[in-house]
N, C-alpha and C positions, 0 to 999 in steps of 0.2 A: 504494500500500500504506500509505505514511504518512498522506495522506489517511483512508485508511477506518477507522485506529485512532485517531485523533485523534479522528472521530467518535462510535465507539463508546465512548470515553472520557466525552465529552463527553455523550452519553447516559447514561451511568451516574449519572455526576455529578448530571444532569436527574433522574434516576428517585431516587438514595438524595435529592434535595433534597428530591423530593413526597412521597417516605416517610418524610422527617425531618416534613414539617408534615403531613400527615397524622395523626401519630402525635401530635403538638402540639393540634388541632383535638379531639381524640376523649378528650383527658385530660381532667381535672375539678378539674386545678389549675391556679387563678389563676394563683397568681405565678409560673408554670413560662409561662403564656401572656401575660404580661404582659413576661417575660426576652425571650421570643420577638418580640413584637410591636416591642419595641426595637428588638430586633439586624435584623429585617426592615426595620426603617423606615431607619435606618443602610442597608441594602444598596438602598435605594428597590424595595424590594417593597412600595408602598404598600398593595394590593390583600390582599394577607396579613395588613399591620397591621394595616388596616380591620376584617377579618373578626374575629382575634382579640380588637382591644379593644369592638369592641360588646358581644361574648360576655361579656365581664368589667366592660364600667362598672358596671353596676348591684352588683356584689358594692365597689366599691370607693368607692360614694356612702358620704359624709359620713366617709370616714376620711383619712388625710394624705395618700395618695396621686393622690387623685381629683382635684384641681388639675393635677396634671402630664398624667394619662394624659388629660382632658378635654382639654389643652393639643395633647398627640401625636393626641388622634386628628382634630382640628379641619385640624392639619396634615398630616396624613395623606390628607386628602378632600381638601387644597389643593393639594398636588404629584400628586395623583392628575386633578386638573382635574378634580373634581366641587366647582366652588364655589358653586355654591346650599349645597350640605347643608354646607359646610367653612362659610361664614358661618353657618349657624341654629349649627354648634359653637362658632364663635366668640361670636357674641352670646350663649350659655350660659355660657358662660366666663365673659366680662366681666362678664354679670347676676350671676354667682352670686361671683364673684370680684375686685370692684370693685378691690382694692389687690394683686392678686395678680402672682406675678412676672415673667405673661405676658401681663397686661395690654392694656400700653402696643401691643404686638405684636397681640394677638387683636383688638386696635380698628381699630388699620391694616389689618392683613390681611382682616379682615370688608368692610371699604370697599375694597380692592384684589383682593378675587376678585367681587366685582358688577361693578367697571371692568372685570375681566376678560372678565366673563360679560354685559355691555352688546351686545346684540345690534346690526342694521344701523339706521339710522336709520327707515326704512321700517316697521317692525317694532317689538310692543308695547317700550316702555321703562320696563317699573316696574322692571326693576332697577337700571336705568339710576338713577332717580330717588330711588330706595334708599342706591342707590350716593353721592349726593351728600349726602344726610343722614348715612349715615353718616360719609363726610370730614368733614362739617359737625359733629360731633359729634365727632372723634376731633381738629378742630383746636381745637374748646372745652376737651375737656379735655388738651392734650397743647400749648399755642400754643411752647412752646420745645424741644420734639421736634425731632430732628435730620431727622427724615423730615416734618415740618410742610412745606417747602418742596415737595417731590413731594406730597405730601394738595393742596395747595395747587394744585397742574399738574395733575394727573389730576383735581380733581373741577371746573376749569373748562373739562377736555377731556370731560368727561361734558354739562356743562350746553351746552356749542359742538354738542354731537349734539343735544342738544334743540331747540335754533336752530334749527340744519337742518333737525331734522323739521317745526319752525313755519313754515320758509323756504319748504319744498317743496310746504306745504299753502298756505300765500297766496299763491306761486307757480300752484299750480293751478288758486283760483278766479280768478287774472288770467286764464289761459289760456281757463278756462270761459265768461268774459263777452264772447264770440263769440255764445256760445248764449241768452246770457239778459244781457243788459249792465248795467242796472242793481241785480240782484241780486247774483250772482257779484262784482259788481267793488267794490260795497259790501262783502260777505263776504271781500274782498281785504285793505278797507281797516281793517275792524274787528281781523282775523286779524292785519293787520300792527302795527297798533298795541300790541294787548297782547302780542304778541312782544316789540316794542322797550322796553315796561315791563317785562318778565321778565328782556331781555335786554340792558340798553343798551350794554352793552360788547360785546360781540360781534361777529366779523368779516362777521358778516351785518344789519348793523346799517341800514348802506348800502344795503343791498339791500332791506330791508325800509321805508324809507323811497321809494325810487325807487317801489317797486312801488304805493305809496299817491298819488305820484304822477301815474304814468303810469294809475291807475285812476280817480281825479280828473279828469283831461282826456279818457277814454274817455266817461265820465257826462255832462261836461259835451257833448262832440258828439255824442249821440246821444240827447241829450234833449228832451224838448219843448220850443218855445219861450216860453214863458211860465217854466218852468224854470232856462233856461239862465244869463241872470244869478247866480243865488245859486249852480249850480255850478262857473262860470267864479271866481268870489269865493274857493269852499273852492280850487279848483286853485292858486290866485294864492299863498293861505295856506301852502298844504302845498310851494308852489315857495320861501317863503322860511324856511319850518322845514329843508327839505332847506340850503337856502344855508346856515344858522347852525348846523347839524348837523355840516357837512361842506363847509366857505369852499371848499378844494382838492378837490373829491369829483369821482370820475373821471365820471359822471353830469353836471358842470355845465351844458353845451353841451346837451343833453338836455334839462334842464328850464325850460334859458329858453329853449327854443323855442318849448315849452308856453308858458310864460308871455306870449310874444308874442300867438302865441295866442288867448290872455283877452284881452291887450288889446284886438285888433284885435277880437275877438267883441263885446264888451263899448262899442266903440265912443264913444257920446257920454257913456256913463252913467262913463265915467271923466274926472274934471277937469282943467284945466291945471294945478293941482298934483301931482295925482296922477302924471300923465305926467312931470314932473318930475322927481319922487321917484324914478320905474323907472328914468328913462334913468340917473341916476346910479348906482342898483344895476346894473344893467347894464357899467357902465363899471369896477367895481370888479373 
């Protein structure tokens, strides 16, 4: 029995709340829908504030108030997790309010609902890339902001997604050059390169060098021989950029195998000095 009244209570409640905004929605007063869209946002009805202040921006462009309510509604799309349209509010904001009092805020939060809204790596990343401009731009103008530090973490966790996607694509054409070996594994090596220039701090930094490696000594054994020297050459190369890249790199064993290798491939055309010279890297 207490059950079923609590209920019906609780419906009531429900029905006079949708007849209070109802009744709010169908006036033709601002600032009676503006009082409203407050006290809704306060109650995290975002979805309420949303409707009311679109209704009323345009009556409240270029007078005192339109600073704030542009402000409330940027935020209102943001806890609502629509942050596409909550950043185009923010970046309105800021364009039109370069010194305003929510500034500092609508900069960060424009760059922190794209980090939000950063899709899986697999998948398009403009806003991904957005995302990182905008940090890039909110640590230019904000470098002793308290939240400088997090802009700083989140937009090197935006660019570490981009890695990845770079990672998984010269990953693939390693994998590819089963099929086709000296294209793919070229397209490996190119792919991996200008990752590591985009990205040289990066925890996939390692990986993007290995993989240039081990596509180096692919080309060089399954190429002609007339070939084979000048690929054994770039492999030797890219086994001692790996070494100087990464002295401790979990890979080491790995690529002076390869490099063995070239040697052994490479035979007379390498000198008694030269031989010299490896065995000591070798030994280091």
């Amino acid at each position: 029995m207490k059950i079923r009244i609590l209920g019906t209570l609780l419906l009531a409640v429900l029905l006079a709340s949708c007849g209070e905004y109802n009744k709010i929605l169908k006036s033709r007063d601002a600032e009676l829908k503006y009082t409203y869209a407050k006290k809704y946002f306060e109650d995290k009805k975002y979805g309420r504030t949303i409707t009311l202040l679109d209704e009323i921006l345009t009556s409240y462009t270029g007078t005192s108030k339109e600073e704030e309510l542009l402000y409330l509604l940027a935020q209102a799309y943001f806890y609502d997790k629509d942050y596409t349209t909550a950043t185009q509010y923010y970046t309105r904001y800021y364009n039109k309010f370069p010194k305003g009092a929510y500034t500092e805020l609508a900069r960060f939060n424009s760059a922190y609902g794209l980090y939000l809204d950063s899709p899986d790596a697999r998948l398009d990343q403009s806003s991904t890339i957005k995302g990182i401009q905008e940090f890039s731009n909110f640590l230019e103008y904000y470098p002793q902001s308290q939240k400088a530090p997090e802009a700083q973490d989140l937009m090197f966790k935006l660019q570490e997604k981009l890695a990845y996607k770079e990672f998984m694509a010269a990953r693939l054409y390693y994998n590819l050059g089963l099929y086709n070996r000296q294209d793919y594994y070229e397209s490996c090596v190119v792919s991996s390169r200008e990752a590591l220039k985009s990205y040289p701090f990066s925890e996939f930094a390692e990986e993007f060098q290995i993989l240039i490696v081990r596509s180096r000594f692919e080309q060089a054994v399954y190429s002609v021989e007339s070939k084979k020297p000048v690929r054994y050459r770039d492999l030797m190369d890219e086994h001692f950029n790996y070494k100087n890249m990464f002295p401790n790199g979990k890979y080491t064993k790995e690529t002076e195998r390869y490099y063995r290798s070239a040697l052994k491939a490479l035979g007379q055309e390498v000198d008694n000095a030269t031989n010299e010279a490896v065995q000591q890297e070798l030994k280091k």
